[in-house]
C-alpha positions as CSV (number, residue, x, y, z in Angstrom):
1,X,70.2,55.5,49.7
2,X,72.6,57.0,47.1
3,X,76.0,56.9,47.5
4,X,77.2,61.0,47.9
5,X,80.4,61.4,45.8
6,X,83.7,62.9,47.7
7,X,84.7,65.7,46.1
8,X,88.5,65.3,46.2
9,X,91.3,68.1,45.1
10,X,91.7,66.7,41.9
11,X,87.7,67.1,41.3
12,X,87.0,69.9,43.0
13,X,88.3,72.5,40.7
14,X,85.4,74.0,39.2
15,X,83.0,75.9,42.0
16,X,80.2,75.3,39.9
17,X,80.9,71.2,40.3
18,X,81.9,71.6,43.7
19,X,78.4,73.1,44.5
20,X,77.0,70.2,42.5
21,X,78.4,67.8,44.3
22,X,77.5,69.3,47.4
23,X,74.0,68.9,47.2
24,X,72.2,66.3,48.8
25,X,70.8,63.4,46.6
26,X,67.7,61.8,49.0
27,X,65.5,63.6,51.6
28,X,66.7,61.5,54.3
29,X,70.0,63.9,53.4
30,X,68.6,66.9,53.3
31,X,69.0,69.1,56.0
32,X,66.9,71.6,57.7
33,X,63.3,72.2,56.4
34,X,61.6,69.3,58.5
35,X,58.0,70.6,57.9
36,X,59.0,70.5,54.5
37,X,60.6,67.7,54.3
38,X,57.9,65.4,56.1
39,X,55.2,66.9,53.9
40,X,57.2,66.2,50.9
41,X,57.7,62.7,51.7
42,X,54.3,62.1,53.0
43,X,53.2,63.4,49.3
44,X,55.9,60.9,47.5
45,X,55.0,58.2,49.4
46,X,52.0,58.3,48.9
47,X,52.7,58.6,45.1
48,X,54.4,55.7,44.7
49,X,52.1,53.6,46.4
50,X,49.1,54.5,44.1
51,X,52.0,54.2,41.1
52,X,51.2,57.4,40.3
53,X,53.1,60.7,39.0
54,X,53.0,63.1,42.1
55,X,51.2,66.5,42.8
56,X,51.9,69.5,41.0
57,X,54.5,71.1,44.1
58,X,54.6,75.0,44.5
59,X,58.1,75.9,46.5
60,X,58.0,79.3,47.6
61,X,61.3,81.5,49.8
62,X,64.6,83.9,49.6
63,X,67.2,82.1,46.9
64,X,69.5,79.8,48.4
65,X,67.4,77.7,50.3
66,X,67.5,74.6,48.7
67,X,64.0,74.9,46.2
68,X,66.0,73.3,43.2
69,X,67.8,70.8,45.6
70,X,64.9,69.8,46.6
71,X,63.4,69.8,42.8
72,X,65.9,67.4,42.0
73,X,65.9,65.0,44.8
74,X,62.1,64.5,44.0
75,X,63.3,63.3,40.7
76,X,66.0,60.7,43.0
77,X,63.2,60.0,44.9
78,X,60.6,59.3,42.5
79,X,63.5,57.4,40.0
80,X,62.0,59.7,36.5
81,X,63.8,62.4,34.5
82,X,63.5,66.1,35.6
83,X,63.6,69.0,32.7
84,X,65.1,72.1,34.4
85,X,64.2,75.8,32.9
86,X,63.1,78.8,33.3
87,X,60.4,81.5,33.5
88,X,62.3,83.8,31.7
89,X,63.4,81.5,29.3
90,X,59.8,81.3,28.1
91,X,59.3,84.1,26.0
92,X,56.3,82.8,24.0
93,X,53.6,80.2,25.1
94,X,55.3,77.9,21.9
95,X,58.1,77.8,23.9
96,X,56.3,76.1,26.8
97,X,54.2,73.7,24.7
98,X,57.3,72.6,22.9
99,X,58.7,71.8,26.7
100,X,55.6,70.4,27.8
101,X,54.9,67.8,24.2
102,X,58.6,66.8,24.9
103,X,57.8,65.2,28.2
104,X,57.6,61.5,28.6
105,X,55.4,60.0,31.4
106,X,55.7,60.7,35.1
107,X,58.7,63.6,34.2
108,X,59.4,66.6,36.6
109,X,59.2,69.7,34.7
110,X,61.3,71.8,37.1
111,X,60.2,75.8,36.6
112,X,62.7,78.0,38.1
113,X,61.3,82.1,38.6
114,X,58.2,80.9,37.5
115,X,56.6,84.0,38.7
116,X,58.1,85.8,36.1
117,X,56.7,83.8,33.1
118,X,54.7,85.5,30.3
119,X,50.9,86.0,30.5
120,X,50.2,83.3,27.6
121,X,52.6,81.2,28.6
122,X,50.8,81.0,31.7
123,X,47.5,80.8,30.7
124,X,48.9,77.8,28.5
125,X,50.0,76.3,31.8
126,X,46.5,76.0,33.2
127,X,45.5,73.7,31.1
128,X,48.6,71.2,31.3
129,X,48.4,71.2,35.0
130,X,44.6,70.3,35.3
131,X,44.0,68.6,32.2
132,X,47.5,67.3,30.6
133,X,46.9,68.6,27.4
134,X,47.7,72.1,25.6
135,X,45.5,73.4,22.3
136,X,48.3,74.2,19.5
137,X,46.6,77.3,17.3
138,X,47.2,76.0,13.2
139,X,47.0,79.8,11.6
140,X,45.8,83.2,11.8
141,X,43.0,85.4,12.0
142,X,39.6,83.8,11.4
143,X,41.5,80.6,10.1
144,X,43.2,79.4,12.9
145,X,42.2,75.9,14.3
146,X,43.0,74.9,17.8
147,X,44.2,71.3,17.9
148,X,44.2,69.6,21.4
149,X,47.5,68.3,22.0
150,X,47.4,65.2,24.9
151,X,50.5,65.8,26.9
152,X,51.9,62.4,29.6
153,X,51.0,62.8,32.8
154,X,53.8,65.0,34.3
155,X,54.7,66.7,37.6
156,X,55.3,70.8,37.6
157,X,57.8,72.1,40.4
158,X,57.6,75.5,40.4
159,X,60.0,77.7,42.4
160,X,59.5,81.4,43.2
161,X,61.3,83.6,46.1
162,X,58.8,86.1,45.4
163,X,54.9,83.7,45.6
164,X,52.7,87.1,45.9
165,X,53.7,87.7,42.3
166,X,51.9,84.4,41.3
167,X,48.0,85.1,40.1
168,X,45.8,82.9,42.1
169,X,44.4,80.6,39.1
170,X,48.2,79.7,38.8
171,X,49.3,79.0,42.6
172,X,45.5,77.5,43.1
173,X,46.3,74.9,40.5
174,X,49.0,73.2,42.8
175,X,48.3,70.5,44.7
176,X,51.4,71.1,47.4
177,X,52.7,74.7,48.3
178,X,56.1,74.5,51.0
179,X,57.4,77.8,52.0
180,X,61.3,77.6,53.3
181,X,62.7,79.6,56.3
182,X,65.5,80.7,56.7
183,X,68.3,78.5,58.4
184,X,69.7,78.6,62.5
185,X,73.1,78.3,63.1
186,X,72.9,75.2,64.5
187,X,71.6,73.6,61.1
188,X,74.4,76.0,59.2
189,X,76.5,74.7,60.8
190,X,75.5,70.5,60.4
191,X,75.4,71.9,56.2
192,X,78.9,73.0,56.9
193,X,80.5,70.0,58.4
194,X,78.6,67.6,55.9
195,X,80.1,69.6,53.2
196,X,83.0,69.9,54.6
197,X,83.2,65.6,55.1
198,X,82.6,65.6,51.2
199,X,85.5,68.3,50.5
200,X,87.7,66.0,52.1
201,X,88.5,69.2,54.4
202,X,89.6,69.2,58.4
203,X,87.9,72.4,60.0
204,X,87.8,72.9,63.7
205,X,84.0,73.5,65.6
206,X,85.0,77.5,66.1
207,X,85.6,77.6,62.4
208,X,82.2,75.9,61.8
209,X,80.7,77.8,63.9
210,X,82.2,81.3,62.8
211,X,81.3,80.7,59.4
212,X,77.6,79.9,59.9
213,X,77.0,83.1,62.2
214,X,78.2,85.2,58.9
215,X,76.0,83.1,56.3
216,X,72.8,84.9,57.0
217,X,70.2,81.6,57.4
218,X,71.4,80.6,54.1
219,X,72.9,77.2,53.1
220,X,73.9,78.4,49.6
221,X,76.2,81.0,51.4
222,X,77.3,79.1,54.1
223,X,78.8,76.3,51.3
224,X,80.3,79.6,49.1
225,X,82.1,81.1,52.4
226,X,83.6,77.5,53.1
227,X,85.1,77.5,49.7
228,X,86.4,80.5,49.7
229,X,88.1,79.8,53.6
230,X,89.6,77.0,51.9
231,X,91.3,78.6,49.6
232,X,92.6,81.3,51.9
233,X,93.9,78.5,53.7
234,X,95.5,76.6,51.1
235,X,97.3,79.3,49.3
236,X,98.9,79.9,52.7
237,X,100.2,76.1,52.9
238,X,97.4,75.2,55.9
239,X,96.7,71.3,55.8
240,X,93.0,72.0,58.1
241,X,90.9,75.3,58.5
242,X,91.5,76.9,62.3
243,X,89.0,79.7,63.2
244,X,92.0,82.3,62.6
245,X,91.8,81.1,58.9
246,X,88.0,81.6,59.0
247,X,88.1,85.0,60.7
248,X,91.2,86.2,58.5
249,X,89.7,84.9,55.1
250,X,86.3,86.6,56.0
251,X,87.2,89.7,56.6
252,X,89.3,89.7,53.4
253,X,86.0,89.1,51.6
254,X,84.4,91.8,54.0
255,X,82.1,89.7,55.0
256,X,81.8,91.2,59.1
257,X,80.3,89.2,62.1
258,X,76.8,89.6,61.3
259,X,77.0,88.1,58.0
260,X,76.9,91.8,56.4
261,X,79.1,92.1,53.3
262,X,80.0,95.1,51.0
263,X,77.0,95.7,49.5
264,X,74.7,95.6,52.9
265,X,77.4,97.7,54.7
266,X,77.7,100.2,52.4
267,X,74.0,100.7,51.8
268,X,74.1,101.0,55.8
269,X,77.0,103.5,56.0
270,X,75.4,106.4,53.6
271,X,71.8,105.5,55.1
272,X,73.9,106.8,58.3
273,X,76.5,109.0,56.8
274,X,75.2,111.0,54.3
275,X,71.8,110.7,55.3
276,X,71.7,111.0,58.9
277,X,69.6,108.2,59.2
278,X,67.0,108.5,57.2
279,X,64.3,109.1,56.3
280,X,65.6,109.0,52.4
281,X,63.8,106.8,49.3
282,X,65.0,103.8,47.8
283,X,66.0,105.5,44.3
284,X,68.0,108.2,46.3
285,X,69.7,105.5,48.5
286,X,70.6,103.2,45.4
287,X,72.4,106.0,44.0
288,X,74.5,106.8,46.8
289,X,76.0,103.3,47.0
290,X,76.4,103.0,43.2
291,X,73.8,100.4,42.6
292,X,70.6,100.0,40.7
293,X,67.3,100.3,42.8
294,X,66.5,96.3,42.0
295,X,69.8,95.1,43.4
296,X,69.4,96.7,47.1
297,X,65.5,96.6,46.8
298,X,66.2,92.8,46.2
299,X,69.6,92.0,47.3
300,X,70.3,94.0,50.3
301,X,67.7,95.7,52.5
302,X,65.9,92.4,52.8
303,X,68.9,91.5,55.0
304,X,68.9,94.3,56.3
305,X,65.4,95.0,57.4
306,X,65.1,91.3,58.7
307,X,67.9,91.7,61.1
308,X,66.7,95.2,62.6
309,X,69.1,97.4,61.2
310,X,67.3,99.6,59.0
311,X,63.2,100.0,59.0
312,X,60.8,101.2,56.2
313,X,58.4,103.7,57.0
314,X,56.2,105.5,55.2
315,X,58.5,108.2,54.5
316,X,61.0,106.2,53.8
317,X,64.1,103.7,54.4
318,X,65.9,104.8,58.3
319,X,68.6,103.4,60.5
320,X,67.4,101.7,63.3
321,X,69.8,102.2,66.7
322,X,70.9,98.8,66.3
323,X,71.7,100.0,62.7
324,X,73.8,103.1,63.9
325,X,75.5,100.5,66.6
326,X,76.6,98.5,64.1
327,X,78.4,101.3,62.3
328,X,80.0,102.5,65.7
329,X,77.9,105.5,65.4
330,X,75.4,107.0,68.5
331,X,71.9,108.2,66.4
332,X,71.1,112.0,67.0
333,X,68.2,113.0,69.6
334,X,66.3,114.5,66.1
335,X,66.6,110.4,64.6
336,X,63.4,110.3,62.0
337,X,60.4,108.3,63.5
338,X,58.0,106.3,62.2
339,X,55.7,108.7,61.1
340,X,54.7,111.4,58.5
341,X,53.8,111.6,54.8
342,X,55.8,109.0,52.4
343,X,58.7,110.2,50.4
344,X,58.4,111.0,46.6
345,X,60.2,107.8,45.9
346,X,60.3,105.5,49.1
């Protein structure tokens, strides 16, 4: 088993090495996912006892889950290299076979977004995945000469939070697909106190347990809102976390007991306040909070609609009650139903 590095004060300086660090290094580390993580290592196993290179693995869910943990701890598992990019780093299918001829046997070519990689970049892909090899077009016009390129058996990782984007010839073309859920407090909270072990930091249970009720199912945020509790509780000269420092710190960040933080609440609030509810479209909402139409499409009302407090409808995006409870707010008897002809641009 690999030995997990402490991440002391004198380390820990840089968020970006402290979430690094963090991560866990073998499956047997990993925490949550057990579907996942038994199919995963039913697949590896099975790999290295026919001394093989593993199946092409599809992992599929909302970001901070753990896909590109989990991309690298195949690599730790398997003992080869991993090459870590991009779909939208792949402008042109050149890119990709550059990538892919670069490979040396039994890599993991790790494909972050790959749902949003070009169209011949993709159709490039096919081929590498079924039959390791790529045709490099010599030329132009009626001159050009495809030369078949042999590429070293490799294994492609893709990662998507959005797998209904894929095209089916792509997704088809892998021989493992995992979906991840979304966390339960109980495993937030065994994420938190591991991480906490390695951040060399004393945190009581109600602390623990206070920050993974406000990290919305997500590991990624649970470790980010530990960070951040820390250093609300260093600057004011605290040698271990108490659930007063948690509670304080978080609603500094506005991040309120259901895990809702600025962006969420205030998408919630003019739903409510200047809309009286809803019905009202996406565009129209996004405007009212300041934001583009991506950003709460993609960011917010996910969250949002997934704990109950607002609902799309045909007409468009409503408070639910639980919504207007949240807020402190009682709906009208006239609240907008589920019914009617959509919006212009719901």
């Amino acid at each position: 088993m690999a030995q997990e590095r402490l991440v002391t004060p004198e380390n820990s300086g840089d968020d970006s090495a402290v979430e690094s660090a963090l991560r866990p290094k073998t499956l047997s580390d990993f925490i949550g996912q057990e579907r996942v993580r038994s199919q995963i290592d039913v697949l590896l196993t099975a790999a290295r006892k026919r001394n093989s290179t593993a199946d092409h693995i599809l992992l599929s869910g909302p970001p901070g889950l753990g896909k590109t943990t989990l991309a690298l701890i195949l690599a730790s598992e398997m003992q080869t290299p991993i090459r870590i990019t991009s779909g939208p780093a792949i402008t042109h299918a050149g890119d990709l076979a550059a990538i892919l001829s670069s490979l040396v046997e039994g890599e993991i070519l790790f494909l972050d977004e790959i749902h949003r990689l070009s169209r011949p970049a993709e159709e490039l892909l096919y081929l590498a995945m079924e039959d390791f090899r790529v045709d490099v077009v010599v030329g132009k016009g009626p001159g050009a000469t495809a030369i078949p390129l042999q590429l070293p058996r490799f294994t492609l990782v893709g990662a998507t939070t959005r797998a209904g984007l894929l095209p089916s010839p792509l997704r088809d073309r892998f021989g493992f697909t995992a979906h991840l859920d979304f966390y339960d407090e109980s495993e937030l909270q065994e994420v938190l106190r591991r991480s906490a072990a390695l951040l060399s930091l004393e945190i009581d249970a109600k602390a623990i347990a206070e920050i993974a009720g406000r990290s919305r199912g997500t590991p990624r945020i649970a470790n980010r809102l530990l960070r951040r509790v820390r250093d609300y509780a260093q600057v004011r000269g605290s040698d271990s976390l108490t659930h007063q420092d948690a509670m304080s710190a978080l609603e500094m960040y506005e991040v309120d007991e259901k895990g809702l933080d600025r962006l969420d609440r205030g998408v919630l609030v003019a739903l409510i306040e200047r809309f009286n509810g809803g019905p009202v479209g996406l565009s129209t909402l996004a405007i009212a909070v300041g934001e583009e139409v991506e950003t709460v499409e993609s960011v917010a009302e996910p969250f949002l609609v997934r704990n109950g407090f607002i609902a799309r409808t045909p007409r468009g995006r409503i408070a639910t009650p639980m919504g207007w409870a949240h807020v402190g707010r009682t709906p009208p008897a006239n609240a907008a139903t589920l019914f009617d002809t959509p919006a212009p641009d719901a």
